[in-house]
N, C-alpha and C positions, 0 to 999 in steps of 0.2 A: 691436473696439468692441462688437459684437454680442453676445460669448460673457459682458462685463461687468455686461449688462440683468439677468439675473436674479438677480445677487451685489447689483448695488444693490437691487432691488426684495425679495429677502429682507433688507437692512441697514433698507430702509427700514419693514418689517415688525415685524421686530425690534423697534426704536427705538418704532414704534406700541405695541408690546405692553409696552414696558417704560413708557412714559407713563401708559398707563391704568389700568396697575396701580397706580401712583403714585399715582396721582387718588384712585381708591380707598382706598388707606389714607391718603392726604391725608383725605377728607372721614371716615373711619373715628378722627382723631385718635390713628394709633399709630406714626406716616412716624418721631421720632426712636424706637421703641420698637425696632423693627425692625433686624436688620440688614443692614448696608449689602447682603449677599450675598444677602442674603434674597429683594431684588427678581428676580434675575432667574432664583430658584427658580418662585416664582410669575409670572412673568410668560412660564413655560416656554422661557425661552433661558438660551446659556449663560453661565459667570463671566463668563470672557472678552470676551464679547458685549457685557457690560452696561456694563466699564470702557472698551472703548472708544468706546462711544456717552455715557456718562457718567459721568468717573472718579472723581466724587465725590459723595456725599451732595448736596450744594449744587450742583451740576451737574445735578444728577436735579430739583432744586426750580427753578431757574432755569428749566428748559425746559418744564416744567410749568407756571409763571409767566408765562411769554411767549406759551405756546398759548392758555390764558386769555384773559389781555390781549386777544391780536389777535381771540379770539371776541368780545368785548365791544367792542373798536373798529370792527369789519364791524359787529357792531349799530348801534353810534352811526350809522354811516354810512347804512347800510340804513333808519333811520327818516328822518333827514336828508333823503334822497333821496324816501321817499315820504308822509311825512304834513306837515303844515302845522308851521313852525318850533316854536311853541308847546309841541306835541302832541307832537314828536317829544321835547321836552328834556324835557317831563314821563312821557311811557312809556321812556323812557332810563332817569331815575333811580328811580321804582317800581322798574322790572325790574332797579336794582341792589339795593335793597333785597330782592327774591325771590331774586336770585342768590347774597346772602350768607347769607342763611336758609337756602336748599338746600344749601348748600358753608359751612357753619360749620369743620369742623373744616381745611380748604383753607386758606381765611380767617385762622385763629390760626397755624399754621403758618408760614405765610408771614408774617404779623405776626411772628414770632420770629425767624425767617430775616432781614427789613429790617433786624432791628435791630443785626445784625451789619456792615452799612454797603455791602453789596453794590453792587458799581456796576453790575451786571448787571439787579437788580429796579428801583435807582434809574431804569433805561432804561424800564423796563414801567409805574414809576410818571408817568414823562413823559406816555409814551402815552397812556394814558389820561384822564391830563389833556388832553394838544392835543383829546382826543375829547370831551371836556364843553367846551374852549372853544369846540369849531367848532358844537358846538350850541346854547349860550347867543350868540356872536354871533351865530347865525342867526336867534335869538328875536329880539334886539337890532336887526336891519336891518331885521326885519318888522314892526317898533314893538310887540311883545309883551309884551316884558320892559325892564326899566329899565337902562338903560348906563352906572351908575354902580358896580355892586357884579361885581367880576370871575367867572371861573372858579373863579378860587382858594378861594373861597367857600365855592364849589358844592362843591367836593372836601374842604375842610374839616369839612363838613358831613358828608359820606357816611365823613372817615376816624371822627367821633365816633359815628356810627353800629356803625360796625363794630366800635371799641372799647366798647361798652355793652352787649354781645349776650348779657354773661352775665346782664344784668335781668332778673327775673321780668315776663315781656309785654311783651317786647322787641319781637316783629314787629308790634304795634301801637300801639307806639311813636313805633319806626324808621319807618312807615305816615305818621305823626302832625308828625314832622320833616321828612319831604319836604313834606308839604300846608302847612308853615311857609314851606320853602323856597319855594316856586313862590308862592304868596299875598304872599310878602316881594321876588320879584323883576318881579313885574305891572307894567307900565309904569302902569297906572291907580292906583297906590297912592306912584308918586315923589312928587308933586308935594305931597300931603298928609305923606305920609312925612317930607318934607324942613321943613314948616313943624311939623310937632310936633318933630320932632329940636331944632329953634331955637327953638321954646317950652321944649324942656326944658333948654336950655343955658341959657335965661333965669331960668329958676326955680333954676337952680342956682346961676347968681349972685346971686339975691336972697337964698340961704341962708349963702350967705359972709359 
């Protein structure tokens, strides 16, 4: 068992070295330019090494997807736990907002990849959701936010975000849609919220 520590702890090296590289030309916008072999030139291991840690293109983005992810749901977590419900659900989504501007070209990539129907990023996209739901309920128990407009929402929200990045002044925008978001789910704005909604379904029937 012993003499097996240091074959896993260089696999697991390895596998480090071929992610980061990833990353990089993820955020470099060149992961399909590239060939498949290419990575584990630069990521200094060998062919070998690379298919069987990841045998395929989409294997190499999966897992790079998933590291992600689970960064950004220890975040969700990590504010949950120390700032006030509120506060955490709003430096959660800012800070996705900074996360997609820094990782733009991550961002598109992987947008291209979903669209292939992967059941594997479908899993990463769960995640991340149950990670905005547990924050937005938490708004929601602490009387913050209004209990009437889900998660689902919230994430709606951030996929149009992401799809829009190629605007000219995009990141104060994107800025501009969270301060929507969080102002549109104040628990102090349902109650008025709700009687102009019904004023305007009144006015609409008066135009019929």
């Amino acid at each position: 068992m012993t003499a097996d520590k240091p074959l896993r702890a260089d696999a697991r090296r390895n596998r480090e070295a071929l992610l980061a590289k990833a990353r990089e030309v993820f955020d470099a916008g060149g992961f399909f330019d590239l060939r498949f072999d290419d990575f584990a030139r630069l990521a200094g291991v060998g062919t070998g090494t690379l298919y069987r840690h990841f045998p395929t293109r989409e294997a190499l983005a999966e897992a790079v997807y998933h590291e992600e992810v689970a960064t950004l749901c220890d975040r969700a977590r990590q504010l949950q736990a120390t700032l006030p419900a509120e506060e955490a659900l709003a430096t959660f989504l800012r800070g996705m907002v900074g996360y997609m501007d820094a990782h733009q070209g991550l961002a598109r990539t992987l947008a291209t990849l979903m669209a292939t129907g992967s059941g594997a990023l479908a899993e990463g996209s769960r995640a991340l959701e149950q990670a905005v739901t547990d924050l937005v309920a938490a708004a929601v128990k602490d009387g913050a936010v209004r209990d009437d407009v889900g998660a689902g929402a919230v994430m709606m929200a951030l996929h149009g975000i992401g799809a829009a990045h190629d605007r000219p002044g995009w990141r104060a925008e994107a800025d501009g849609v969270i301060t929507l978001v969080l102002d549109g789910l104040r628990r102090s704005h349902s109650v008025n919220g709700q009687r102009e909604h019904e004023h305007e379904q009144e006015n609409v029937g008066e135009l019929k």
